[in-house]
C-alpha positions in Angstrom: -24.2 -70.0 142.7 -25.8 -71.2 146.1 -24.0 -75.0 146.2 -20.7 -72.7 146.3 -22.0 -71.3 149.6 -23.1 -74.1 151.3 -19.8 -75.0 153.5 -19.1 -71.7 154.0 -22.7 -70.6 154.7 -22.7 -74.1 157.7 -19.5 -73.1 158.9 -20.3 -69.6 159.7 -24.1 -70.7 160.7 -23.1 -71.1 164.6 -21.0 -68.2 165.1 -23.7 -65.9 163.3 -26.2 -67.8 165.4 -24.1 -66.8 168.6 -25.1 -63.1 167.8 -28.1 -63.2 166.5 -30.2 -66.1 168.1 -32.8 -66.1 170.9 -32.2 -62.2 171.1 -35.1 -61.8 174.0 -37.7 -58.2 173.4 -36.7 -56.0 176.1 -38.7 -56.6 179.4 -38.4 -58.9 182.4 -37.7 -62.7 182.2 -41.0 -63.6 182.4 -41.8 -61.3 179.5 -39.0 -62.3 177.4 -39.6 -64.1 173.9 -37.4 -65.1 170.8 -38.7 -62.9 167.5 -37.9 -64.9 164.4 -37.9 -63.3 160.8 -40.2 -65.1 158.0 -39.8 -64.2 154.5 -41.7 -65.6 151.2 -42.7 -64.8 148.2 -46.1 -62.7 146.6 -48.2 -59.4 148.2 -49.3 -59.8 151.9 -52.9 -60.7 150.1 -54.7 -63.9 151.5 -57.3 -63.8 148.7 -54.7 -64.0 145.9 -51.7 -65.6 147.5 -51.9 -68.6 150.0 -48.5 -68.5 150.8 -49.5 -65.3 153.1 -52.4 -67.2 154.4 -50.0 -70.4 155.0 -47.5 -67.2 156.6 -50.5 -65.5 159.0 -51.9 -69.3 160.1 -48.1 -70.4 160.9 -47.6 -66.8 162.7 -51.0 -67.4 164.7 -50.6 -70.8 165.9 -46.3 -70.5 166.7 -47.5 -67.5 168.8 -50.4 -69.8 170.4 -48.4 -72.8 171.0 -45.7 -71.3 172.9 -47.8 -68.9 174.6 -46.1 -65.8 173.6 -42.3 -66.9 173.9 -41.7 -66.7 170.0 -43.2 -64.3 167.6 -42.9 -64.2 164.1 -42.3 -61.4 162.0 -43.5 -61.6 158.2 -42.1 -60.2 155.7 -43.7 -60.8 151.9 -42.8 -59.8 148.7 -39.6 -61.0 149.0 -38.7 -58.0 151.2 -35.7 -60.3 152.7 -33.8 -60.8 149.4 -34.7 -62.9 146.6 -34.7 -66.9 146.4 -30.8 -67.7 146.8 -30.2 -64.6 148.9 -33.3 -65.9 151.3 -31.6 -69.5 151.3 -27.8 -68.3 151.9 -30.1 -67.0 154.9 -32.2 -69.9 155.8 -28.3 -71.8 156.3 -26.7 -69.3 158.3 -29.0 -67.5 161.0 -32.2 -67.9 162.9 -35.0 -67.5 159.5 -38.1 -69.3 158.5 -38.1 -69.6 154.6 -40.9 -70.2 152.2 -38.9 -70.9 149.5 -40.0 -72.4 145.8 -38.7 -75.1 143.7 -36.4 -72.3 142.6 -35.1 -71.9 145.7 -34.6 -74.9 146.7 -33.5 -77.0 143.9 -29.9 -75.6 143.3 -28.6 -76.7 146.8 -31.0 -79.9 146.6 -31.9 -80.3 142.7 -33.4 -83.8 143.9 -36.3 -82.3 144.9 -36.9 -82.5 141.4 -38.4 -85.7 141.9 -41.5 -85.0 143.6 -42.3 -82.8 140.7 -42.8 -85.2 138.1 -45.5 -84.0 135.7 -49.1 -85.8 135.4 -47.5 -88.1 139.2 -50.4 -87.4 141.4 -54.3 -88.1 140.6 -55.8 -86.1 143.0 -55.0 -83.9 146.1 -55.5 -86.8 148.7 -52.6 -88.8 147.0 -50.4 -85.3 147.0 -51.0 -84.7 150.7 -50.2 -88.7 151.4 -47.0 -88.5 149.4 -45.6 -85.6 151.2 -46.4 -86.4 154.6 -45.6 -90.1 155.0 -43.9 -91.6 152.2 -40.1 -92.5 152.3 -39.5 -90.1 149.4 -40.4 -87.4 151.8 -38.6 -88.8 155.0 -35.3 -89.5 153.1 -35.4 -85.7 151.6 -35.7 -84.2 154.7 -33.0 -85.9 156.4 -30.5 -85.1 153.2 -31.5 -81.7 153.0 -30.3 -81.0 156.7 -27.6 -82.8 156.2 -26.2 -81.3 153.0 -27.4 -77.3 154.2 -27.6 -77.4 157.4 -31.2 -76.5 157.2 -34.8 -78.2 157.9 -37.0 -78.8 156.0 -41.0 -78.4 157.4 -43.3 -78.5 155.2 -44.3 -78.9 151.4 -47.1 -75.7 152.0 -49.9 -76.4 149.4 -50.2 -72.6 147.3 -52.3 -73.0 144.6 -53.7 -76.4 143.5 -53.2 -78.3 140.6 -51.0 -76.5 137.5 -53.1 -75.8 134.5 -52.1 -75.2 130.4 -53.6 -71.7 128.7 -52.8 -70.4 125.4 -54.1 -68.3 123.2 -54.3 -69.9 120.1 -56.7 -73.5 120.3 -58.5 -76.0 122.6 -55.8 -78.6 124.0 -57.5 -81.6 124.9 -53.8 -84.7 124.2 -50.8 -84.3 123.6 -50.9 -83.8 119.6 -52.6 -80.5 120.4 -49.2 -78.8 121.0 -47.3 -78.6 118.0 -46.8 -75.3 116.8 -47.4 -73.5 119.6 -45.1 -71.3 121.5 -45.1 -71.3 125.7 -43.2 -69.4 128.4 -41.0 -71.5 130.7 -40.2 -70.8 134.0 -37.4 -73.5 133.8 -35.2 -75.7 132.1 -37.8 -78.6 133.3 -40.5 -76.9 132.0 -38.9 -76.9 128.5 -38.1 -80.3 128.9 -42.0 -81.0 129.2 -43.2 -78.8 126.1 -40.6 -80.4 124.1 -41.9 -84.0 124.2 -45.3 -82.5 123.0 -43.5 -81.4 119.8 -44.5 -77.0 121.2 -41.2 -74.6 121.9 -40.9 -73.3 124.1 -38.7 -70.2 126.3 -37.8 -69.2 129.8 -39.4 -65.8 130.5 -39.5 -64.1 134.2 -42.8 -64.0 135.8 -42.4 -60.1 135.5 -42.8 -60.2 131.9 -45.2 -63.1 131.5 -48.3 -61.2 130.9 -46.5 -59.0 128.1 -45.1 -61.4 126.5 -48.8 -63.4 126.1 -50.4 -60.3 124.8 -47.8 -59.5 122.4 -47.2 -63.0 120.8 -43.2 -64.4 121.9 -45.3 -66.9 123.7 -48.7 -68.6 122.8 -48.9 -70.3 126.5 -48.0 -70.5 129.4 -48.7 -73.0 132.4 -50.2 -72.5 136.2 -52.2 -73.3 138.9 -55.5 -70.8 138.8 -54.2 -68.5 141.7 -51.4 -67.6 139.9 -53.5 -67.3 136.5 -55.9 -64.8 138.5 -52.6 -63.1 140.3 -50.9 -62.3 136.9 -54.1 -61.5 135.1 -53.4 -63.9 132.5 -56.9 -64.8 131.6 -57.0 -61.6 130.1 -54.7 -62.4 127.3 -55.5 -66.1 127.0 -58.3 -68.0 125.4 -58.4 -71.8 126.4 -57.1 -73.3 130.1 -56.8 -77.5 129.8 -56.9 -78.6 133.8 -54.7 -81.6 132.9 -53.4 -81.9 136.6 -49.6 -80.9 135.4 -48.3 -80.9 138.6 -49.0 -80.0 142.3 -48.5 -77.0 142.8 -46.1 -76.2 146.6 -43.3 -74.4 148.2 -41.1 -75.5 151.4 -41.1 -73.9 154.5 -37.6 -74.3 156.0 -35.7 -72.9 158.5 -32.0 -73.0 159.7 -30.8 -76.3 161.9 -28.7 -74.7 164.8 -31.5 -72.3 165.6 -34.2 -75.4 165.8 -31.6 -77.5 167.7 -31.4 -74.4 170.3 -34.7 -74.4 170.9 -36.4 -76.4 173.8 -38.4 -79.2 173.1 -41.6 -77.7 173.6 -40.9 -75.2 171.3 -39.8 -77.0 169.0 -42.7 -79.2 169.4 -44.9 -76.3 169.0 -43.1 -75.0 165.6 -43.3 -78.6 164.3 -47.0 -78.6 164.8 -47.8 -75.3 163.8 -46.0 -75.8 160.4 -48.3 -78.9 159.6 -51.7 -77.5 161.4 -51.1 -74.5 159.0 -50.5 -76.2 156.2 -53.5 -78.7 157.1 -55.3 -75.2 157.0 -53.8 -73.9 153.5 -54.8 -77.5 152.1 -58.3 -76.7 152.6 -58.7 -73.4 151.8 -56.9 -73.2 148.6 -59.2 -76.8 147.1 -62.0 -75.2 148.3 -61.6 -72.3 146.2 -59.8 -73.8 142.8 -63.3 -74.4 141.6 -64.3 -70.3 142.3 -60.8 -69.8 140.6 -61.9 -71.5 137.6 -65.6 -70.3 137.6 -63.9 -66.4 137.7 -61.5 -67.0 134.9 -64.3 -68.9 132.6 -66.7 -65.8 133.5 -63.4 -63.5 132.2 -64.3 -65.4 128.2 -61.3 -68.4 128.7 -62.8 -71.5 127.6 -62.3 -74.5 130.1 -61.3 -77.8 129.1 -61.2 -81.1 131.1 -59.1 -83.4 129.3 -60.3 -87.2 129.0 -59.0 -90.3 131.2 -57.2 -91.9 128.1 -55.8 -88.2 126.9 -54.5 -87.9 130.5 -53.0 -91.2 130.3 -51.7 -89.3 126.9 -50.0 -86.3 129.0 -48.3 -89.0 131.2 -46.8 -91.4 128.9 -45.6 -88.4 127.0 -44.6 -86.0 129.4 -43.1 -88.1 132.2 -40.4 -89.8 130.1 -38.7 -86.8 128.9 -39.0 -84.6 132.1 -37.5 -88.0 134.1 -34.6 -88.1 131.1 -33.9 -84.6 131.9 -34.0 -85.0 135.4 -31.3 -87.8 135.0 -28.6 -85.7 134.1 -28.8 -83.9 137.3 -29.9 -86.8 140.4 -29.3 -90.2 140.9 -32.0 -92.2 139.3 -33.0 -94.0 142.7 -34.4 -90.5 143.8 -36.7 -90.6 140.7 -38.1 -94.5 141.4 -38.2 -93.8 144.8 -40.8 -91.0 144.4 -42.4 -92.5 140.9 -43.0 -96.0 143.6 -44.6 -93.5 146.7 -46.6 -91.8 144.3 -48.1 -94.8 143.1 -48.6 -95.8 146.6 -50.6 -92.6 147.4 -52.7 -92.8 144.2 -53.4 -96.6 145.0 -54.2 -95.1 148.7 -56.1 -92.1 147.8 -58.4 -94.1 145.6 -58.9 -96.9 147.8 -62.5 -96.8 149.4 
């Protein structure tokens, strides 16, 4: 398990960083620049995954900043190692890391908080929260301290997650009973249990199978990942109830930004948000294409009422937050539940 590894991945961090940091490309001084390795997950595709296009804008604008002195080498598809192989990484040598909730909630499982189901209104509030608010600020400073790591960004991949299923319309809650949905996670069956559905966890891999053969009715995901795993092809109904926002974290390890000079680090700073200012845009300008191209593919579209989305919260956000209990300390779940609030009064204020 990764929280086994975390001393001895920090303890080893600067002695690995002694061989492997700030390695210059052969040529004269004035030629010389640091090459850093960036790994993340999905195909080297910036239509289907924005992660890549987060990757390629972070590459472009670290390689403008500095003028050459650092390049970035991507690697997708998890070529690296998977997501606790890629953070054992992340805490021990010179690495950016896109790394999911997957990867980052076993060293950190209070990241939890900032996925609360049905917590943000819109994107505006989403982009507020994790930018400015305390929730954020305090997580980044007890990530590095806890893994050695830092933490850059919460990169936006995909917009807003979405039910489907195969079986009926879900407009509230009451909808769910009887139906069967893949998991990805012990939160996710948390959520499906308070709307009375079962639910299993089931790999990505085998998520599209197990939807056209029947072990699950349902599933849920932003559009981009609907589209990347073909799933409106084996679903009938998609409810855009606005589960949850739908990021990753870009990270990278401590000692290696602490080596760096201030301008670069400067420039890596700013090039993780510009990109991910970039990503933000891209990927809500094209949820509404997303949608368009998986109605078009016979899935029937359903936009669930204000007082059915109060439904989802008052439903959902008790038992995901009593699960979440038994693994943080509940100030970590006000904490975010009182900035979210304060970016949905923010985001809605004229």
């Amino acid at each position: 398990m990764i929280p086994s590894i975390v001393k001895r991945s920090k303890s080893l961090a600067k002695s690995l960083l002694a061989l492997t940091l700030l390695v210059p490309v052969l040529g004269s001084p004035a030629t010389a620049k640091t090459s850093v390795k960036m790994c993340y997950n999905g195909p080297p595709n910036v239509e289907t995954n924005a992660v890549h296009t987060y990757a390629v804008n972070f590459k472009k604008l670290v390689e403008s900043e500095t003028q050459g002195e650092m390049e970035i080498i991507l690697y997708p598809n998890s070529q690296l190692g998977n997501e606790e192989q890629r953070m054992e990484q992340t805490m021990s040598m010179p690495y950016f890391n896109v790394a999911s909730y997957g990867g980052v909630a076993p060293v950190f499982p209070e990241m939890f908080a900032a996925n609360i189901p049905f917590m943000f209104n819109n994107y505006k509030a989403a982009h507020h929260f994790f930018d400015k608010s305390e929730f954020w600020a305090k997580a980044k400073k007890e990530f590095r301290n806890r893994t050695g790591t830092v933490l850059l960004e919460a990169v936006e991949e995909g917009g807003f997650l979405a039910f489907t299923n195969s079986k009926r319309e879900i407009h509230s809650p009451a909808d769910f009973k009887g139906l069967k949905f893949r998991a990805m996670d012990e939160s996710q069956v948390a959520l499906y249990k308070a709307f009375n559905a079962s639910s299993t966890p089931i790999p990505w891999t085998e998520v599209y199978m197990a939807l056209k053969t029947g072990v699950a009715d349902g599933q849920m995901n932003p559009p981009m990942y609907i589209m990347i795993g073909s799933l409106q092809e084996v679903q009938k109904h998609m409810t855009m109830a606005n589960i949850q926002y739908s990021d990753q974290f870009l990270l990278t390890n401590g000692d290696f930004m602490d080596s760096l000079s201030p301008k670069l680090q400067a420039a890596v700073k700013n090039a993780a948000h510009e990109a991910n200012v970039l990503n933000r845009s891209e990927v809500e300008k094209q949820v509404s294409t997303r949608v368009d191209f998986i109605r078009n593919s016979g899935v029937k579209v359903i936009y669930p009422t204000p007082e059915n989305m109060h439904q989802f919260q008052t439903i959902g956000q008790p038992s995901y937050i009593e699960w979440m209990e038994k693994k943080i300390d509940r100030s970590w779940i006000d904490l975010a539940l009182k900035d979210a609030e304060k970016a949905n009064n923010m985001a809605s204020a004229k």
